[in-house]
C-alpha positions in Angstrom: 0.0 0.0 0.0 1.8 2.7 -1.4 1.6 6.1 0.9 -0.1 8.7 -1.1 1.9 11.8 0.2 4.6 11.9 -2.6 2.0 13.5 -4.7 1.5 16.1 -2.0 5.0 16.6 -1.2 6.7 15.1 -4.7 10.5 16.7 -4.1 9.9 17.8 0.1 10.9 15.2 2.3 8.6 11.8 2.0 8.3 11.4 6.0 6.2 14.7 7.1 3.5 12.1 5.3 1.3 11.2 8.5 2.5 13.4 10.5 0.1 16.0 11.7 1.1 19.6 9.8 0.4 22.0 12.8 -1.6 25.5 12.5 0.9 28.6 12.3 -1.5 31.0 14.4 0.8 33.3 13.9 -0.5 36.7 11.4 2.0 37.5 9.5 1.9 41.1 7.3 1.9 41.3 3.5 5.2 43.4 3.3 6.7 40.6 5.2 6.5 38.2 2.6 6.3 38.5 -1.6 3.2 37.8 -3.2 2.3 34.5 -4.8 1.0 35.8 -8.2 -1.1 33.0 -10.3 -0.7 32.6 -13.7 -3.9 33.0 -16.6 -4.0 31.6 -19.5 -5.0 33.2 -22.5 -8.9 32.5 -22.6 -9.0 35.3 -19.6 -8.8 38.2 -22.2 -12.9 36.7 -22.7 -13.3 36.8 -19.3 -16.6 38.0 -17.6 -16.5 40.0 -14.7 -16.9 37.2 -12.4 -14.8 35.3 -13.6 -11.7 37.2 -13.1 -13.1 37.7 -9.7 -13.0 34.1 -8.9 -8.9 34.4 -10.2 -8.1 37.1 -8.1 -10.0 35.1 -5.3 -7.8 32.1 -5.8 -4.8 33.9 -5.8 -5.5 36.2 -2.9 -6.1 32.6 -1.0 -2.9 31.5 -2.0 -1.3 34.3 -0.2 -3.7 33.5 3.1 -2.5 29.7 3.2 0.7 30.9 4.1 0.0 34.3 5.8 -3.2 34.3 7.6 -4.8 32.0 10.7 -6.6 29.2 10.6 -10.2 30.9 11.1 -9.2 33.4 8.4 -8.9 30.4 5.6 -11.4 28.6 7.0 -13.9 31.5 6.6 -13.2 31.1 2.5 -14.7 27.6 2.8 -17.9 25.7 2.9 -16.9 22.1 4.1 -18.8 18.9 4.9 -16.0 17.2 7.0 -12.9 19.0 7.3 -12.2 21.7 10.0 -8.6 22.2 10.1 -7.1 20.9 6.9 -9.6 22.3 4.5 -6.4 23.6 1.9 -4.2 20.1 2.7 -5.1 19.3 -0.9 -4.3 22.4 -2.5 -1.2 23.2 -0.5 0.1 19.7 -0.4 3.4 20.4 1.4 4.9 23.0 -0.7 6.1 26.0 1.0 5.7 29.5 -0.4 8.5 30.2 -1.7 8.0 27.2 -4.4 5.2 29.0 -5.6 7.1 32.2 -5.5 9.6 30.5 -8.4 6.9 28.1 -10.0 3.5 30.4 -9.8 0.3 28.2 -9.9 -1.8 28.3 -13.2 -5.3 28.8 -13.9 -6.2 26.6 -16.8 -9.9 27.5 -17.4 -12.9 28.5 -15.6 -16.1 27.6 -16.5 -19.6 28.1 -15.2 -21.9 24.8 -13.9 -25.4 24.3 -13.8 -25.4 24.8 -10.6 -24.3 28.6 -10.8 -20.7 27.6 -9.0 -17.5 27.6 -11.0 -15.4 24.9 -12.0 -11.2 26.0 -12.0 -8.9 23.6 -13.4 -5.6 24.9 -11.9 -1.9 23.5 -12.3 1.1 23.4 -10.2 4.0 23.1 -12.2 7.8 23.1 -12.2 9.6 23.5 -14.9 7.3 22.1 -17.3 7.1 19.4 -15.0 3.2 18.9 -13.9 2.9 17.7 -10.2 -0.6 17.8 -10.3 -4.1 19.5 -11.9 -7.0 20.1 -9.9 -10.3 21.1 -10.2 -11.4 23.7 -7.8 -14.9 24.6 -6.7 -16.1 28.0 -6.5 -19.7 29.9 -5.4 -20.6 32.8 -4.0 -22.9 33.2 -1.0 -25.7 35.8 -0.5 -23.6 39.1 0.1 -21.8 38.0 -3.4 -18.6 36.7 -1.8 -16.6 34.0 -3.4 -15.9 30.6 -1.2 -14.6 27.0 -2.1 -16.6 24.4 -1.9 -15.1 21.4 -1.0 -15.3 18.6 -3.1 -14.5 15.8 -0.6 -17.0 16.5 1.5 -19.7 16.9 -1.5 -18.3 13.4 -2.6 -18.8 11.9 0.9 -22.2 12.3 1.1 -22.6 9.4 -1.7 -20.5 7.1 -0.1 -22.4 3.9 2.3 -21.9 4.5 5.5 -21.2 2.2 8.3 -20.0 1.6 12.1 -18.2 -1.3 13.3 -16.0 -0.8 17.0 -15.2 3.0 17.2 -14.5 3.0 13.4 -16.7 5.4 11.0 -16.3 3.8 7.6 -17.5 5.0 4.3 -17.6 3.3 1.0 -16.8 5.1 -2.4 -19.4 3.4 -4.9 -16.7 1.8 -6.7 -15.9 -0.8 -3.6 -17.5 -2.7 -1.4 -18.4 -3.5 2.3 -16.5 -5.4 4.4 -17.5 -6.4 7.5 -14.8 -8.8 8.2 -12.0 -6.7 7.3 -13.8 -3.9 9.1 -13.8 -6.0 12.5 -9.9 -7.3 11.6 -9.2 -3.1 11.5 -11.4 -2.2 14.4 -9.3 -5.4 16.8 -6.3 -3.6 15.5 -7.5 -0.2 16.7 -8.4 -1.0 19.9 -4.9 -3.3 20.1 -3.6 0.1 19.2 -5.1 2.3 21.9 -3.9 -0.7 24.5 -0.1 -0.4 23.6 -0.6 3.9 23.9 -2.7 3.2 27.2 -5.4 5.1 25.6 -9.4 4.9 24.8 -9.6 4.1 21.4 -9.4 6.9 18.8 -12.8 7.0 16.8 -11.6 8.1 12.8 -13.5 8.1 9.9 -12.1 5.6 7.4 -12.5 6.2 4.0 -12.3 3.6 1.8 -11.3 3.5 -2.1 -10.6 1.3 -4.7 -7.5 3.3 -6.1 -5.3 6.0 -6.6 -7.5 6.9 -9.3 -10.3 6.5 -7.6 -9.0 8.9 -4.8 -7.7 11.1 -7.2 -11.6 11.3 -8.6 -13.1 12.4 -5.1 -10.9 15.1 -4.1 -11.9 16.2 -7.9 -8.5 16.5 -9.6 -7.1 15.4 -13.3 -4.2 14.5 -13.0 -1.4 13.5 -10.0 1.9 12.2 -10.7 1.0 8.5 -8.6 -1.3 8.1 -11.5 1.6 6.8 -13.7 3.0 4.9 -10.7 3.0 0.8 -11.4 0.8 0.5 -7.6 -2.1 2.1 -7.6 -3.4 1.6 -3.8 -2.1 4.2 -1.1 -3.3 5.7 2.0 -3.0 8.8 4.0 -3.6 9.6 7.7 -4.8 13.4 8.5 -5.1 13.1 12.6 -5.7 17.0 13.1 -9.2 15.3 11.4 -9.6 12.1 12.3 -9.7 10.5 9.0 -7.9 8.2 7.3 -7.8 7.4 3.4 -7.4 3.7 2.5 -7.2 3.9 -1.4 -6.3 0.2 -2.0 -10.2 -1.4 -2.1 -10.0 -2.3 1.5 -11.2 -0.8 4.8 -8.2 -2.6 6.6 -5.0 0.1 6.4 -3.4 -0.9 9.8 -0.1 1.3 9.0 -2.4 4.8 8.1 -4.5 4.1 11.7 -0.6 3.7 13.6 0.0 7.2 12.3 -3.6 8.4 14.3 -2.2 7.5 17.5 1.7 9.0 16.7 0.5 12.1 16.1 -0.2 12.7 19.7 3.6 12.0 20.3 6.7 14.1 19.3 8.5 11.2 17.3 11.0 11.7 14.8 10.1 10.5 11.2 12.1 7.2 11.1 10.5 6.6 14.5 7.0 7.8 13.3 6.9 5.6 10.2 9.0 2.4 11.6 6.4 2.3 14.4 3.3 1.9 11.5 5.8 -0.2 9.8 6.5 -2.8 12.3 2.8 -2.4 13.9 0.9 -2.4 10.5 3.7 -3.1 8.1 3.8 -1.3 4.4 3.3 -1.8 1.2 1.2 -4.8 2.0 3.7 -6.3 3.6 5.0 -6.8 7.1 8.1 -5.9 8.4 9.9 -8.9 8.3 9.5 -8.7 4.3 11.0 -5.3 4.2 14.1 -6.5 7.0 14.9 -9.1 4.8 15.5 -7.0 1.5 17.9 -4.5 3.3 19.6 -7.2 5.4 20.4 -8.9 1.9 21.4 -5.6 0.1 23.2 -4.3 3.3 26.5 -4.6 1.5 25.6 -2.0 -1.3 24.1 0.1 1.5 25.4 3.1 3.7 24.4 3.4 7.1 26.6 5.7 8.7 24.7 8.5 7.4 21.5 8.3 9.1 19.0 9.4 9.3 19.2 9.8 5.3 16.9 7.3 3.5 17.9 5.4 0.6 15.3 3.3 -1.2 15.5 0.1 -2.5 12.8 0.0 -5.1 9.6 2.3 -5.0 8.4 -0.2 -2.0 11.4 -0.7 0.2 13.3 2.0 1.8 15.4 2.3 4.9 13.0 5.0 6.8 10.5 2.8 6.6 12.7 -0.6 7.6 15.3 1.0 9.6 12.9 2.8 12.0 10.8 0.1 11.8 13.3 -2.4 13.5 14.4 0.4 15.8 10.7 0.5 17.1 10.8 -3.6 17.3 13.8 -3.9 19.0 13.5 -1.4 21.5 9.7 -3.3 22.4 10.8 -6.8 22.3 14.7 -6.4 23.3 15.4 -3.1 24.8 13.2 -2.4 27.6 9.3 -2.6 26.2 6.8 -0.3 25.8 8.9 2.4 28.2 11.9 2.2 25.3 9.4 2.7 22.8 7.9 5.7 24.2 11.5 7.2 24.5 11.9 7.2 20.4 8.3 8.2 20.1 8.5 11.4 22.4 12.5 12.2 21.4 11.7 14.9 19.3 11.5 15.6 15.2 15.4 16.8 15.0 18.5 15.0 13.3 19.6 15.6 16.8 17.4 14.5 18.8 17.3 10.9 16.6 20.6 10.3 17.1 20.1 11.5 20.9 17.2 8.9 21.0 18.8 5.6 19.7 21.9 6.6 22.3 19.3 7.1 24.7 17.6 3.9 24.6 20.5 1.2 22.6 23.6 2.8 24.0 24.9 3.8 21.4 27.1 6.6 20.0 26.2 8.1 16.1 29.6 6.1 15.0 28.4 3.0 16.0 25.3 3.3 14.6 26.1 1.4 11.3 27.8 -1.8 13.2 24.8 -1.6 15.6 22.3 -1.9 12.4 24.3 -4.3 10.4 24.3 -6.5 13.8 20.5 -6.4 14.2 20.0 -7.0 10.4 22.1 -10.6 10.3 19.7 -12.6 11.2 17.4 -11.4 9.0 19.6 -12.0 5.6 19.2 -14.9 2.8 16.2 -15.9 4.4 13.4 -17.1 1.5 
């Protein structure tokens, strides 16, 4: 099960994936920052009025993403199911001064039936496309513009179901399952035991693909669309929900990420914890342990915590942190050595700080230590 957030974050680092992406309160002035300026095409010389309104309303939002509070974008939004996250999709986790250098681009807009707008809008680099959405656009009664969001339009088709504390909800294109929604519901409440928690109560929405997902958040065109795998999932905790694009309301490794979020865990930590809990890729741990312990040779581990991937399944974030997280349960001490790498802090520093902490050992004996641990896991078929 592929994780979805390379299309979000493409060239950013791959591990703020299911990580919550906390609210700058903070107001920050125009002068302090340049301008995001979107690009037209060149339909808008036949513009209506309106229409041009709706641009400069999508590109004054662009600016607010980045330098306004959370109420203030919220207010530009008329949403079903999101309360904090309503621009996750249209920021992904680009920062602004990407879109300083590579300026968004309206495509089109046309008018719908039902007197809202449709904008097809590109993000771009270099004549590279990362992805082309479709954005939704009305105005209310004091003839103010406001996105309406598409998801949770979408959702309302979806069946609908509880099993446990899970909320799940079907896209039309897949099916219930109330075996696999009990197998995922045990898992969550297995979950909340090892955190010492209640269990958390997310809405789980399931899809048969990447294309699928791709279809309910209303875009064209993302770049997993040309990936080989075409089932993903992403955790959002700031809302409680959880995508599981692979036809299956089972996505153990997305739910792991619910429950993280709560902690202050660096990314290997974060990840190798849903790794070795709810393994990746549709595979457990043990699968991903052996692939690295047999290509250890070609590998370089005294440079951590950089990731190298193995193929577009296996990487050493993933593996790595994974058996951290499983050593430090089953060798090093239990749950109290786990909780040590998952509240060490999101720093370089503090992950090397945190495997000294809880395996002894110093950053230069970091590789030996690995290479140790992986031994037993090598030539096994």
């Amino acid at each position: 099960m592929k994780n979805l957030l390379p299309f979000l974050i493409l060239f950013s680092t791959l591990g703020t994936s299911c990580q919550p992406l906390k609210e700058d309160q903070k107001e920050v002035s125009v002068e302090e920052s340049p301008r995001i300026i979107i690009k037209h095409s060149g339909l808008f010389k036949n513009y209506t009025d309106e229409k041009l309104r709706i641009a400069d309303f999508l590109e004054n939002y662009f600016n607010l993403m980045y330098d306004s509070t959370l109420e203030v974008r919220n207010s530009n939004w008329d949403s079903k199911i999101l309360s904090y996250r309503q621009d996750f999709f249209l920021k992904g986790s680009f920062e602004k001064e990407f879109f300083h250098h590579n300026p968004p681009k309206i495509l089109g807009i046309r008018k719908l039936k039902s007197n809202s707008y449709e904008v097809k809008l590109e993000i771009e680099q270099d004549g590279f496309t990362f992805k082309i959405m479709n954005l939704l656009v009305a105005f209310d009664g004091l003839d103010r513009p406001y996105f309406i969001d598409q998801l949770g339009e979408n959702l309302v088709e979806f069946e609908q179901g509880e099993t446990g504390n899970l909320h799940f909800l079907y896209s039309k294109k897949t099916t219930k399952n109330d075996s696999l929604e009990q197998k995922m519901a045990d898992f969550n409440q297995k979950t909340a035991n090892l955190f010492l928690i209640p269990p958390k109560h997310p809405s789980i929405i399931v899809l048969k693909d990447l294309k699928d997902y791709s279809e309910v958040l209303g875009y064209d065109y993302m770049t997993f669309l040309t990936y080989d795998g075409q089932t993903g999932g992403i955790a959002m905790p700031n809302e409680n929900i959880l995508f599981s694009a692979n036809n299956s309301p089972y996505y153990p490794h997305e739910l792991v990420h619910l429950y993280t979020a709560d902690h202050d865990a660096h990314q290997w930590f974060d990840e190798g914890l849903a790794t070795y809990l709810g393994g990746s890729v549709e595979y457990s741990l043990e699968y991903h342990l052996e692939k690295v312990a047999n290509a250890m040779d070609s590998l370089n581990f005294t440079i951590l915590p950089n990731q190298e991937k193995l193929d577009d399944d296996t990487n050493t974030k993933y593996t790595l942190g994974g058996l951290f997280c499983k050593l430090a349960m089953e060798e090093y001490g239990g749950r109290e050595a786990l909780m040590k790498l998952l509240n060490s802090g999101k720093s370089e520093k503090n992950f090397h700080q945190a495997l000294k902490a809880v395996f002894g050992i110093e950053q230069e004996e970091q590789a030996d230590f690995i290479q140790k641990k992986l031994l037993p896991y090598r030539n096994k078929k």
